[in-house]
C-alpha positions, -999 to +999 in steps of 0.1 A: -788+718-028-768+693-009-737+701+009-715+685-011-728+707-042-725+737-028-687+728-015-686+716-052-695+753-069-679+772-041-643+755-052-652+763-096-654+800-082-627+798-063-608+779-080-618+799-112-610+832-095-579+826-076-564+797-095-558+757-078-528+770-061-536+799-041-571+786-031-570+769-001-600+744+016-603+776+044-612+797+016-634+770-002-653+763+027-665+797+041-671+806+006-699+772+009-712+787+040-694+756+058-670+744+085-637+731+072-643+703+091-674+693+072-652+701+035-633+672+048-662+651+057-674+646+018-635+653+003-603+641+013-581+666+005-582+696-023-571+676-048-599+650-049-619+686-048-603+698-080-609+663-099-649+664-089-646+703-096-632+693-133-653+663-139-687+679-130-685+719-129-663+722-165-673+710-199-665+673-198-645+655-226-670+631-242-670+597-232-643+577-252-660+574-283-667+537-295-643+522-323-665+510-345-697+530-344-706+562-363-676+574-385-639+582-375-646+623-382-677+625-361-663+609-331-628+630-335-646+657-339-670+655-310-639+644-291-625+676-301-651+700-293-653+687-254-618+691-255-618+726-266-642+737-246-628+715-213-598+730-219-616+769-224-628+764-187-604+748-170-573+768-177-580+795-153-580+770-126-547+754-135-526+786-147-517+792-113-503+754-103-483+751-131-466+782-129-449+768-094-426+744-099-431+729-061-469+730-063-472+714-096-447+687-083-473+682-056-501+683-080-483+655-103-478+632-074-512+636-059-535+638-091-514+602-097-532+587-071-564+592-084-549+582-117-560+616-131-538+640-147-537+657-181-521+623-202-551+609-197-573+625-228-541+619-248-538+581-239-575+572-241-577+589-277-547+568-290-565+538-274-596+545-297-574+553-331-555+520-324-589+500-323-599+518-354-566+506-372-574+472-360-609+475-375-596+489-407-609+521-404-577+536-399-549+533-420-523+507-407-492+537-413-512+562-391-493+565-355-520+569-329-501+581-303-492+612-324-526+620-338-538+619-302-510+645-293-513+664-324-549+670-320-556+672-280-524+697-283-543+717-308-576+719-288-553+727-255-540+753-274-572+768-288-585+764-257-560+788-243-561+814-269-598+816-263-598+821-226-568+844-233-590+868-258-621+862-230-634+850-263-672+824-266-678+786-259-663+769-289-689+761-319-685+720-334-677+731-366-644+748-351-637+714-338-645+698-377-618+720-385-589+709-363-598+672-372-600+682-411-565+684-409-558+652-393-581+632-421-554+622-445-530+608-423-564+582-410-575+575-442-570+535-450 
């Protein structure tokens, strides 16, 4: 395993265990078996750590689905599922940063320039429902921005119940069901 994974799953624990704010690159590095020194040779600082720590060692959203291709349900639904299982695993992380106002200021201003942060899911779903609409398969009265909100706010909060009862991995058909709700208000 290459240095830069083993700084990589060193951070998920860490991270997982103490929560983004309180773990610091010290902490991530001895738990790697490594120098400081060479964390900062592969990362510039612990917030690029976290953003490769949530893109490759939590369940990833899908890809933005592809307006157009299979049907408006199955790609709001898979949507869903990575989104309630993202957010499942990567609560633990973030309880702890946005619980301290200064941190999380810190956290806002430095996930910006990566041009990460948790809008992202949100704006990138309303992208897709727009292009729908423009292909007809979404009615023209449907508001994507809100449908985006409505349903990435329902899997953020699913999400959090089920780390919250240390309950399983989220099955797809509890995703079909927060999208079942959603299905009217798309419908052309």
């Amino acid at each position: 395993m290459s240095a830069r994974e083993r700084i990589l799953d060193a951070a998920a624990a860490v991270m997982r265990e103490r929560g983004v704010a309180h773990a610091t690159t010290k902490e991530i590095a001895r738990a790697a078996g490594y120098s400081e020194a060479l964390l900062y040779k592969h990362f510039r600082d612990k917030e690029e750590i976290l953003l490769h720590v949530l893109r490759e060692r939590t369940p990833q959203f899908s890809a933005a689905p592809v307006p157009g291709e299979e049907t408006v349900e199955a790609n709001l639904v898979a949507v869903a599922h990575a989104g309630l299982r993202f957010y499942r695993h990567a609560f633990p992380m973030m309880a702890s940063l946005v619980a301290q106002p200064r941190l999380m200021a810190a956290a806002r201003e430095s996930l910006s320039k990566y041009g990460a942060g948790p809008q992202h899911p949100v704006t990138t779903l309303a992208g897709y429902v727009r292009a729908e609409q423009d292909l007809g398969r979404v009615s023209a009265g449907t508001d994507p921005d809100a449908i985006a909100a409505l349903l990435m706010g329902a899997c953020f909060q699913q999400g959090f119940l089920r780390y919250f009862t240390q309950g399983p991995d989220f099955l797809e058909t509890e995703a079909a069901d927060l999208v079942r709700g959603l299905l009217p208000a798309l419908q052309p």
